[in-house]
C-alpha positions in Angstrom: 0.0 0.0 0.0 1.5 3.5 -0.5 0.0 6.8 0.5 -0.8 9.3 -2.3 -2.8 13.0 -2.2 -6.2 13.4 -4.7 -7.7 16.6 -4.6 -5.8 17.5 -1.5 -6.9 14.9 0.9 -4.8 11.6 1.6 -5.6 7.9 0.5 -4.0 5.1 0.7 -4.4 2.8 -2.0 -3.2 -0.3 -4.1 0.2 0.4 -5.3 -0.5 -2.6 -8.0 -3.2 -0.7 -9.5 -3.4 2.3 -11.7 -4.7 5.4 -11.0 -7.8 5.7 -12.3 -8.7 2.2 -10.5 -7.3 3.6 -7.1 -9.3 7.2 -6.9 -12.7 5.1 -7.9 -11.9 2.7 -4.2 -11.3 5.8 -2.8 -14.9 6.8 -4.0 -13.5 9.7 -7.0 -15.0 8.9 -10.2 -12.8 10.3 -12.6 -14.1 10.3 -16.1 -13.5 8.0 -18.6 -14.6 5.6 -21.4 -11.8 3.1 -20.9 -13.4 0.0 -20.4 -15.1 0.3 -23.4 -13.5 -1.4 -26.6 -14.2 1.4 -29.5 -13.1 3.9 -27.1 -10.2 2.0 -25.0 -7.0 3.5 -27.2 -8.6 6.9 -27.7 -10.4 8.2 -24.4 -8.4 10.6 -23.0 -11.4 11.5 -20.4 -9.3 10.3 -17.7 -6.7 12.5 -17.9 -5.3 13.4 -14.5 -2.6 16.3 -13.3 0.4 14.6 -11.4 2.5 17.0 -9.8 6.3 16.0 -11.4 4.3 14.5 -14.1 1.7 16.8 -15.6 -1.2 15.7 -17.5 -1.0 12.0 -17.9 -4.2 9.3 -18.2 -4.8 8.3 -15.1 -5.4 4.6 -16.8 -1.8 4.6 -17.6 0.4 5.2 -14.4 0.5 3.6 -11.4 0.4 5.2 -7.9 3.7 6.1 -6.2 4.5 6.9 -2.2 3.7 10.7 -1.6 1.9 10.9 -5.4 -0.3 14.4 -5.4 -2.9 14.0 -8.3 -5.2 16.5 -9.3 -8.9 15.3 -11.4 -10.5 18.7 -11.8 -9.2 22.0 -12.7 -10.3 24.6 -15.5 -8.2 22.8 -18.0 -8.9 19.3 -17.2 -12.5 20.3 -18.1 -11.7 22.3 -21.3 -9.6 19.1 -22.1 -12.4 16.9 -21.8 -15.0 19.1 -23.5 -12.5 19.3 -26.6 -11.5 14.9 -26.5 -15.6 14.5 -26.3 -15.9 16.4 -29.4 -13.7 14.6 -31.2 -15.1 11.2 -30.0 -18.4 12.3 -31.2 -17.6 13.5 -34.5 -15.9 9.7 -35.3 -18.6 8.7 -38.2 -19.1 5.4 -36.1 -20.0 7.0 -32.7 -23.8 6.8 -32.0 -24.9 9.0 -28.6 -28.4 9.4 -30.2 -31.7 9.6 -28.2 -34.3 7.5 -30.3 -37.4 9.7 -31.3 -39.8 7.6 -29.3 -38.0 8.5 -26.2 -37.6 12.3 -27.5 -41.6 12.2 -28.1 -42.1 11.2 -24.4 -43.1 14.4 -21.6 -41.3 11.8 -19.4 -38.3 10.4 -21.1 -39.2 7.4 -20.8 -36.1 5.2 -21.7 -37.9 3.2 -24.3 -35.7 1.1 -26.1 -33.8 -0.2 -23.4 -37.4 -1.6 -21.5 -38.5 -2.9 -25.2 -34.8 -4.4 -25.2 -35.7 -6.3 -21.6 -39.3 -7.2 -22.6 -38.0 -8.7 -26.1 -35.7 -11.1 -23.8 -38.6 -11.9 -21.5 -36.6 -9.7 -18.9 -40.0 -8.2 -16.9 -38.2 -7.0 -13.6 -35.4 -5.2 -15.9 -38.0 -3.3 -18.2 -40.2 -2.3 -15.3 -36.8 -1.1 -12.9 -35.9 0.9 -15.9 -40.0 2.3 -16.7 -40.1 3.4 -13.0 -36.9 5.5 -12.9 -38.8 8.6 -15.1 -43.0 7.0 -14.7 -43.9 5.2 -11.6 -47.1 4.8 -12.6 -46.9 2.2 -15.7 -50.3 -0.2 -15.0 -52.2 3.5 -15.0 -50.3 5.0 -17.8 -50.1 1.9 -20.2 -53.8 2.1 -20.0 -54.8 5.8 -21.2 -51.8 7.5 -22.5 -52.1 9.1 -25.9 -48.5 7.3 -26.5 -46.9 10.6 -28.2 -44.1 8.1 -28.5 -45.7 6.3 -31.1 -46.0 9.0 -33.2 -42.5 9.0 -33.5 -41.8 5.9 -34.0 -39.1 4.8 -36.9 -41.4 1.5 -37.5 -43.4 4.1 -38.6 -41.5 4.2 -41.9 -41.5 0.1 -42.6 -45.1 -0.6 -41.3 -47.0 0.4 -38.0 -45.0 1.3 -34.8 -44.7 -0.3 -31.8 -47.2 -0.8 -29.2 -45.4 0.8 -27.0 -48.4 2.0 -24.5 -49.3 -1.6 -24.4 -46.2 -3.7 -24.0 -45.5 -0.9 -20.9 -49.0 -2.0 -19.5 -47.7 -5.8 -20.3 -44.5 -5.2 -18.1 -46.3 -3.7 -15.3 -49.5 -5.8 -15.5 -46.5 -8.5 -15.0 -44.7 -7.5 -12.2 -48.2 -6.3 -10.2 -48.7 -10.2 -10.5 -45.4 -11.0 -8.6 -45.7 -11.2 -4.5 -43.3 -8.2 -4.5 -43.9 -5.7 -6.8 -40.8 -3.4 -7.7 -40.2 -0.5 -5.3 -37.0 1.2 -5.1 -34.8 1.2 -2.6 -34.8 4.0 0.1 -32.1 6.5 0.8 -31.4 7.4 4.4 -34.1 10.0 6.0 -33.8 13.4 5.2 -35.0 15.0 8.0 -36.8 17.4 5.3 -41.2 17.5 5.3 -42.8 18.2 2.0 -46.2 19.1 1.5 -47.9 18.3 -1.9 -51.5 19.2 -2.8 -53.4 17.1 -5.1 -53.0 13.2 -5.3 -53.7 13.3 -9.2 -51.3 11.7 -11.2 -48.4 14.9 -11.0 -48.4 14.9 -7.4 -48.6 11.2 -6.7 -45.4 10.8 -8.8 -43.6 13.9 -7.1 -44.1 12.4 -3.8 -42.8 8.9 -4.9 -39.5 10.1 -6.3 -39.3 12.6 -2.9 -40.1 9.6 -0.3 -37.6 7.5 -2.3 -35.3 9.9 -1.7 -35.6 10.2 2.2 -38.2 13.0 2.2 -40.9 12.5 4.8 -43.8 13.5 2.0 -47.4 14.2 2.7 -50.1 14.3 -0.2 -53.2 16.1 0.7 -56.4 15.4 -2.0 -59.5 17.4 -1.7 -61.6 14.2 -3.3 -62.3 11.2 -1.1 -60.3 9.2 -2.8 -56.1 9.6 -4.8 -55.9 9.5 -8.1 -57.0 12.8 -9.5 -58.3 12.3 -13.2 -57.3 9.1 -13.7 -60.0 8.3 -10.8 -62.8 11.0 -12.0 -62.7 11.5 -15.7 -61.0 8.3 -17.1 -63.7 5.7 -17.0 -64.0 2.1 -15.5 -63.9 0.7 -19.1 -60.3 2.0 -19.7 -58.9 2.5 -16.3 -60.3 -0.4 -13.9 -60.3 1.6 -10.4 -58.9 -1.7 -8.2 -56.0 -1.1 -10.7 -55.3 2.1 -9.6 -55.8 1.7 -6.4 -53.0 -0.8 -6.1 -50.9 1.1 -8.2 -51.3 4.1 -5.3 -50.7 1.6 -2.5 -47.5 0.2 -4.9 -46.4 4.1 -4.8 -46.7 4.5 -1.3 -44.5 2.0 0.0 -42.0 4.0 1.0 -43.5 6.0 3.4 -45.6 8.6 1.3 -49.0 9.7 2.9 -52.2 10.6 1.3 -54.6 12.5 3.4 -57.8 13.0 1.3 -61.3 15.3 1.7 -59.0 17.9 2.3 -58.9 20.9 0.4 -56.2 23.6 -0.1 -58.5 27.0 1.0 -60.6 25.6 3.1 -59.0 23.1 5.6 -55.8 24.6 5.3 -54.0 27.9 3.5 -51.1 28.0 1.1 -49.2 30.1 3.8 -49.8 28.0 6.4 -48.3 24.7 4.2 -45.5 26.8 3.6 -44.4 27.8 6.9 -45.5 24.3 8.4 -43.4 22.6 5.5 -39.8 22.5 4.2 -41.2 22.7 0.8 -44.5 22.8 -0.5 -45.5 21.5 -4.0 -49.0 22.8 -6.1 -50.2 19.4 -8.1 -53.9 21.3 -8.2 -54.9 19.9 -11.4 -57.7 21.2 -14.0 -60.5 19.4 -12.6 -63.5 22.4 -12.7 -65.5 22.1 -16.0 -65.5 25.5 -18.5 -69.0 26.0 -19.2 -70.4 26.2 -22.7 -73.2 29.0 -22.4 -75.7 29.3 -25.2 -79.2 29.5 -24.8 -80.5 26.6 -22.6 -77.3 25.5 -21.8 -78.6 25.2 -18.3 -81.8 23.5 -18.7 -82.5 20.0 -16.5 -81.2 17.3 -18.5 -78.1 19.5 -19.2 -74.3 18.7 -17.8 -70.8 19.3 -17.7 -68.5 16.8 -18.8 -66.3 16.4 -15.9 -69.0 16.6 -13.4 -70.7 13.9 -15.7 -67.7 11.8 -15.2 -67.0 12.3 -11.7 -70.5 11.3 -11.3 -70.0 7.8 -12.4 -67.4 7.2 -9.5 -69.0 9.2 -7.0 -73.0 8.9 -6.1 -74.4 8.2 -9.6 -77.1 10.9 -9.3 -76.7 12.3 -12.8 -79.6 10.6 -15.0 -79.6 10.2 -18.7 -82.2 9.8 -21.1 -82.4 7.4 -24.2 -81.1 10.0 -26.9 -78.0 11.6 -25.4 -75.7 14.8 -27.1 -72.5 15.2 -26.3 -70.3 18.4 -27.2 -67.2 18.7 -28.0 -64.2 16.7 -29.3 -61.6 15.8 -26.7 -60.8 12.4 -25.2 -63.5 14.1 -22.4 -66.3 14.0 -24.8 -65.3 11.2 -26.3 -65.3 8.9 -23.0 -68.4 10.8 -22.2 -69.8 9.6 -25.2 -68.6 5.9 -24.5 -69.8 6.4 -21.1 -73.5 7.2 -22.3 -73.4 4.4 -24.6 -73.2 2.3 -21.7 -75.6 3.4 -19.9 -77.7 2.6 -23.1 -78.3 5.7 -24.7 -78.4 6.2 -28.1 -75.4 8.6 -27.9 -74.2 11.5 -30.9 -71.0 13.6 -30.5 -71.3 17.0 -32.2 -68.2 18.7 -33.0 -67.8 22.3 -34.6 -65.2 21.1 -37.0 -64.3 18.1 -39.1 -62.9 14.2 -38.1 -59.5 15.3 -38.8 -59.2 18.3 -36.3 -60.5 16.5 -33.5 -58.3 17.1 -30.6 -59.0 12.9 -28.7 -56.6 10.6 -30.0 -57.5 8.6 -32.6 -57.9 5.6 -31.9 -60.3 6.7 -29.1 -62.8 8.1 -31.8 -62.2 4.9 -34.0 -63.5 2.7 -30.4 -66.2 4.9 -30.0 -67.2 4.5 -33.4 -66.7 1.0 -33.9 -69.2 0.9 -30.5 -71.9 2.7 -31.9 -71.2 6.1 -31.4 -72.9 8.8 -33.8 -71.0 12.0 -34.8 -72.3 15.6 -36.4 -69.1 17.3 -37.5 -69.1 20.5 -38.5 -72.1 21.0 -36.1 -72.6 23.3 -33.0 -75.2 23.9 -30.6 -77.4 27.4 -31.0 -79.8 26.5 -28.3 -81.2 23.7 -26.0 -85.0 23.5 -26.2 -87.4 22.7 -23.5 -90.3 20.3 -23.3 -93.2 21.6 -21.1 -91.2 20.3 -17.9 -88.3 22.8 -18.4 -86.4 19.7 -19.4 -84.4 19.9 -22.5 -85.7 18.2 -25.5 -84.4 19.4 -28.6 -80.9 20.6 -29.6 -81.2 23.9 -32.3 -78.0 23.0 -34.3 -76.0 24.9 -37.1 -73.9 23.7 -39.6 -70.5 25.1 -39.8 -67.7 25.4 -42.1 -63.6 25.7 -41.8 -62.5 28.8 -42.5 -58.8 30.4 -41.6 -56.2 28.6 -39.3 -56.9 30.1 -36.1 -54.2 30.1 -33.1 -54.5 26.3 -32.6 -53.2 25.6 -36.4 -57.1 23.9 -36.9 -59.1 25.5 -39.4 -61.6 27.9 -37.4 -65.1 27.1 -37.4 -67.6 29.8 -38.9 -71.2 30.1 -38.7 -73.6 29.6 -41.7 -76.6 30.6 -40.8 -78.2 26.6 -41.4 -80.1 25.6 -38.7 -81.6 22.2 -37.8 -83.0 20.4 -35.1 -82.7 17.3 -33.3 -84.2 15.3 -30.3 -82.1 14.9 -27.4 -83.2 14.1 -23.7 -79.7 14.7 -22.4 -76.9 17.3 -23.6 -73.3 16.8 -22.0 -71.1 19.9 -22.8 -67.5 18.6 -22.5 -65.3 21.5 -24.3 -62.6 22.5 -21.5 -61.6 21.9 -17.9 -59.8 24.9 -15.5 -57.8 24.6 -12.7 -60.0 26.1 -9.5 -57.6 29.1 -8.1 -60.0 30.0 -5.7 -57.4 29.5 -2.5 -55.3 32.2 -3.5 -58.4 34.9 -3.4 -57.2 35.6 1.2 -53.3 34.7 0.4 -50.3 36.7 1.4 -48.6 35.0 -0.9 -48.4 36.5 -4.6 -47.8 33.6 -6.8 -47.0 34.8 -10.7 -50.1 33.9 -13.0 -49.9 33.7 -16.6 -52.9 35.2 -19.0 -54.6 32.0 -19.1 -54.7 32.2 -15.2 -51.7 29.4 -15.0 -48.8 29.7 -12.4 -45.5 30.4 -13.9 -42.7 28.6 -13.0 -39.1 27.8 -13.6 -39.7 25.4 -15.9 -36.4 23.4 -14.6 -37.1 23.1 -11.5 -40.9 24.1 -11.4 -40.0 26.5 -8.8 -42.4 29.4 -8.8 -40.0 32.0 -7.5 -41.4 32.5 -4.2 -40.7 31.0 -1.1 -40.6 27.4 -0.8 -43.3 26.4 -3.3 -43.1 24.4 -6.5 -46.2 23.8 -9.2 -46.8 21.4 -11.7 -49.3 19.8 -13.9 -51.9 21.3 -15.6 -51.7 24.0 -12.9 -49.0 25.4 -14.7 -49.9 23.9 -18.3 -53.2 24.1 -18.3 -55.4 21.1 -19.0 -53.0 18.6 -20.4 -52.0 14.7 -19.9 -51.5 12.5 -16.9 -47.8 11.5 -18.8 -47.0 15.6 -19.2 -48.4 15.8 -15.4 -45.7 12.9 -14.3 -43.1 14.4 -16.2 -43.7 17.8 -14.6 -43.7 15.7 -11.0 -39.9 14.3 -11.3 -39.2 18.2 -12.6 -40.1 18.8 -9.0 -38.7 16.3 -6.6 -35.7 16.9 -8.5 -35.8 21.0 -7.9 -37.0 20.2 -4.9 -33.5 17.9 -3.8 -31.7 20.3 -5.3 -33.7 23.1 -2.8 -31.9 20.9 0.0 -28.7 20.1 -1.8 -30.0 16.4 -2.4 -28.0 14.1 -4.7 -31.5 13.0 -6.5 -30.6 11.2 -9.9 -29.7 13.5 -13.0 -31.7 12.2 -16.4 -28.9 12.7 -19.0 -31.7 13.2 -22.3 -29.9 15.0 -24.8 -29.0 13.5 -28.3 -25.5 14.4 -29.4 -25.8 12.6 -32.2 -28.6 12.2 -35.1 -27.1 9.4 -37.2 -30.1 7.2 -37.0 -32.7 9.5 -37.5 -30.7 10.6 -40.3 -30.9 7.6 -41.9 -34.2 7.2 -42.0 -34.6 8.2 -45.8 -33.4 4.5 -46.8 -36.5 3.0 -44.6 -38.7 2.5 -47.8 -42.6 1.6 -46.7 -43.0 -0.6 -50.0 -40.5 -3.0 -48.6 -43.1 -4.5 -46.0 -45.8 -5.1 -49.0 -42.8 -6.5 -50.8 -41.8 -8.9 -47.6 -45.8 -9.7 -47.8 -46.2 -10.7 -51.2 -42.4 -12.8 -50.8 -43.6 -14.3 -47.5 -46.9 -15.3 -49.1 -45.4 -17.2 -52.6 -43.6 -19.5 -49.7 -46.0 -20.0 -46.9 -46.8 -24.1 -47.3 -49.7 -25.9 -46.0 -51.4 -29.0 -46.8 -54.1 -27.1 -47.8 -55.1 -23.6 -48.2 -56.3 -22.9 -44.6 -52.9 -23.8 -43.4 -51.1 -22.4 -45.6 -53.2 -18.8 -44.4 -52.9 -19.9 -41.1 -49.1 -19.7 -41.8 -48.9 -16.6 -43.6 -50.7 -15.0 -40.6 -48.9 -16.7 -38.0 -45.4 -15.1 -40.0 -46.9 -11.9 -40.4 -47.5 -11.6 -36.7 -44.0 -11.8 -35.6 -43.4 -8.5 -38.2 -46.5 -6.4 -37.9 -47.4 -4.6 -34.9 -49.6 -7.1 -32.1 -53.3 -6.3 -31.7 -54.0 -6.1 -28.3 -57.0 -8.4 -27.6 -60.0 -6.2 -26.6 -64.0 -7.2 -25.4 -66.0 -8.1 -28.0 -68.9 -5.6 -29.0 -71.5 -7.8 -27.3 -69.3 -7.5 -24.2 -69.4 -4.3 -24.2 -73.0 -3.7 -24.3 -74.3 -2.0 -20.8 -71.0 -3.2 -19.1 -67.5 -0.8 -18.0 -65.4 -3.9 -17.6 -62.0 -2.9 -19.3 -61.9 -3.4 -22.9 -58.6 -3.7 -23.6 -57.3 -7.4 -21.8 -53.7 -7.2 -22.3 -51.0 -8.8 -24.6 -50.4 -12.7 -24.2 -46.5 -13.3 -23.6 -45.4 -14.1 -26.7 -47.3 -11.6 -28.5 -45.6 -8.9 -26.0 -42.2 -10.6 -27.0 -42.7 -10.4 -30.7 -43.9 -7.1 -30.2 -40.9 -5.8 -28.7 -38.9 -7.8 -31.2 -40.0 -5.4 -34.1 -38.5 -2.3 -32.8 -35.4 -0.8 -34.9 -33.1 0.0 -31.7 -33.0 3.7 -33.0 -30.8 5.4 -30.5 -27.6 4.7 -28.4 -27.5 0.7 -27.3 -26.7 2.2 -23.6 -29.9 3.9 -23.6 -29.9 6.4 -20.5 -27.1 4.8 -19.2 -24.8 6.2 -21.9 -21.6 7.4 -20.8 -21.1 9.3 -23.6 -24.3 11.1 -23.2 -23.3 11.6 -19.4 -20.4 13.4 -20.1 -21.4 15.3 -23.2 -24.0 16.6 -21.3 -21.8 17.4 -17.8 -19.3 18.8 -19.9 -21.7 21.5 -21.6 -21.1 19.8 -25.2 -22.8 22.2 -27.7 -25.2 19.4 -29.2 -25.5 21.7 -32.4 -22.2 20.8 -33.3 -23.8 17.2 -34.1 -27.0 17.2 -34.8 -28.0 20.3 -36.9 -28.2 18.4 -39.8 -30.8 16.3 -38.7 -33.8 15.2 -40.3 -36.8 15.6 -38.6 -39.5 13.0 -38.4 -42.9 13.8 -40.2 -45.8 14.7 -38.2 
């Protein structure tokens, strides 16, 4: 053993090893891309300044008695920045981010999960899901999968099924005894106070109690779970499912305190005072009301209170011919609500299919179950029978006119009238978040014009005091994946508040080379691998011989996730979709291109690029961006 100095304090260490191995046992990560073969001769990270010596790799010399070694000074860095340039502009390096990943509000590390799931690896894909969305049985169930959009498969045939095989791994590991939680850092001796146990603040707290914070949720609803619980319906959320997701989330310690409501049983001041830190998860959960003549006749609701309804008391009644306005995911689960209840159930949207704001294949389920649609159609007035109960809907026909601030074509009035019977009208055209609280507050929180907080969008710190927002409080009404994404924002500002060592997400793409090449992805090759496929399928006859073909073909085109029949359906929220088989999840995952860096987050490269302030424009200007 010999003694040597590193960064002015005193080790002693191995003399048989080399330098860089010594300072990492003495818990000094110096950096360096050694170990890895296509980088082993050419690194140069790991330089080191050896008083004697001067800059030397730390790799290459061994430690000597009374040896002072320096790791970090100005010019170590601006040697490093300039080596990682270089390494990055070698035609074979790939650091890129796939687009499905880039897509994601999360950053969801999406080919590395696929990677686990495609080798049947559950407890990997999940351990790597949870480190950006702890909620994965919730979210593989309603999110609009921006990632798919993105998706290179995109190009060959249909992407992934990403949303679904993410629901596979989680619906997997909820079936295990122990489900996956994270291991717990040491007590902070911090509390946090977080109001609003929707899907935001349920996933700040998890990352803040998994990091030692003592966290306490407070939920003004009887129950957690924000929207998912009142305005995604039984049919595409199962509540038990939730509900064990929550309790999965809790396990280390965070505490939800519910029918408690931020103005009423307690003041933003007070939380902040009684609190180390204080995070606003409010969530848009008040219905905008659509006024027009009769809008407020019996027989006439607002979408969200309609689908809070249907988990609370049930008192809202419906009728046999029921209208529902708008076209959001909102209306449409309205709509698919309605249907079950057994009404003969019409959406009416001012504009056309395509502008539609729900995701689409939410409007193709609701068609395929029997939902009606008036596009280009908008309410002028609610008529009553001689009960004051609406009756009739006054409706005029529209047409497109100029892009408006959306990038839709705006709607304009004809003057065409008709009318239709309708017991029930739904209005479900926009949610708000309810800011009522801050009306007796000392506190003077930034809103924007659209009456949303402003924050550092960073840290989601709102620049006064201790207090943090997220969500569609400072969005407005947006996703429960955007919500999420905004809730690890926070924990981490919020560790960083208390100098916590919370872990960094390294997200940037310093190189493009894949997405590049996504010109020489030609779309006729799949109906060329069909036709091929199908001159060789054998059989003894010509049922086997399809049953072959299709058997092939499933193993290249995406896996249809098995859903209820339409008879199944009928007057019943059980859960359409029932979840990929194994196999079919494998295969699944199987069919994805492996678009980004092999490391996926874990990317050393990336790490460093990014510690090191690499300018990523220096790499990836030339990139191609991915159609819309």
């Amino acid at each position: 053993m010999v003694t040597i100095n590193i960064d002015g304090n005193s080790f002693q260490v191995d003399k048989n090893q080399n330098v860089l191995e010594a300072a990492k046992q003495c818990g000094i990560e110096i950096p360096s891309l050694c170990d890895i073969d296509t980088f082993t001769d050419e690194c140069a990270l790991c330089d080191v300044e050896i008083a004697g010596k001067g800059i030397v790799k730390a790799c290459k010399v061994k430690p000597t008695d009374g040896m002072v070694v320096t790791t970090s000074s100005q010019l170590l860095s601006n040697n490093r920045k300039c080596n990682l340039e270089r390494i990055l502009q070698r035609a074979n390096t790939n650091c890129s981010v796939p687009p499905c990943q880039i897509a994601c509000p999360a950053n969801v590390d999406i080919q590395s999960y696929l990677y686990f799931i495609a080798n049947n690896e559950h407890l990997k894909a999940i351990e790597v899901i949870k480190k950006t969305l702890p909620m994965p049985l919730s979210i593989g169930r309603v999110c609009p999968a921006f990632c798919e959009a993105k998706c290179q498969r995109n190009l060959v045939d249909e992407p992934l099924a990403i949303r679904q095989l993410k629901r596979y791994a989680a619906d997997i590991d909820l079936e295990k005894l122990n489900s996956y939680t994270p291991i717990k850092k040491d007590d902070k001796g911090k509390r946090i106070a977080i109001v609003g146990a929707g899907p935001g603040g349920l996933s700040c707290g998890y990352f803040l109690s998994n990091e030692g914070y003592n966290v306490t949720v407070y939920e003004a609803m009887p129950q957690a779970g924000g929207w998912l619980r009142y305005g995604i319906p039984e049919y595409r959320l199962p509540k038990d499912i939730l509900d064990k997701e929550i309790d999965i989330m809790c396990r280390n310690g965070m505490s939800i305190e519910t029918n408690k409501k931020l103005g009423e049983n307690f003041t933003l001041s007070s939380l902040s005072e009684e609190f180390d830190a204080v995070c606003l998860a409010i969530g848009a959960s008040q219905a905008s009301e659509m006024k027009y003549t009769g809008s407020d006749l019996a027989g006439c609701y607002l979408g969200v209170d309609f689908l809070k309804d249907q988990t609370l008391d049930k008192q809202y009644t419906i009728g046999k011919k029921v209208a529902v306005i708008g076209g959001g995911n909102t209306a449409i689960d309205c709509a698919r609500s309605a249907l079950r209840l057994g009404a003969d159930t019409t959406l009416i949207y001012r504009r056309t299919r395509d502008e539609m704001p729900a995701e689409t294949y939410e409007i193709e389920e609701a068609e395929h179950e029997g939902v009606k649609f008036h596009f280009l159609t908008n309410p002028a007035e609610n008529i009553a029978d001689d009960n004051g109960h609406v009756c009739q809907i006054k409706l005029e026909k529209m047409a497109l006119g100029e892009p408006d601030a959306s990038g839709r074509c705006s709607p304009q009035a004809t003057g065409e009238y008709f009318v239709e019977d309708f017991d029930t009208v739904i209005a479900a055209v926009s949610q708000k978040t309810d800011t009522s609280f801050i009306a007796n507050e000392d506190i003077e929180l930034s809103f924007s014009r659209w009456n949303t907080i402003n924050v550092d969008e960073t840290t989601m710190h709102s620049g006064v005091k201790n207090i943090f927002a997220i969500g569609d409080f400072r969005r407005g009404p947006a996703t429960a994946i955007e919500a999420i994404a905004d809730g690890r924002k926070a924990a981490k500002g919020i560790d960083e508040f208390f100098g916590g060592t919370m872990e960094k997400l390294y997200t940037e793409s310093f190189r493009s080379r894949n997405v590049e090449r996504s010109h020489l992805i030609q779309p006729e090759h799949i109906e060329k691998l069909k036709r091929v496929m199908a001159r060789i399928a054998t059989g003894d006859n010509a049922k086997q011989t399809e049953d072959m073909l299709n058997h092939a073909l499933a193993k290249v085109l995406r896996a249809k996730m098995p859903e209820l029949t339409l008879a199944q359906r009928h007057l019943s929220f059980n859960e359409v979709e029932t979840g990929l088989s194994q196999q079919a999840a494998i295969d699944e995952a199987n069919r994805c291109l492996s678009c980004g860096c092999d490391e996926g987050n874990d990317c050393k490269l990336r790490h460093y690029a990014t510690d090191y302030k690499v300018d990523r424009k220096l790499f990836i200007n030339r990139a191609v961006p991915l159609a819309n």
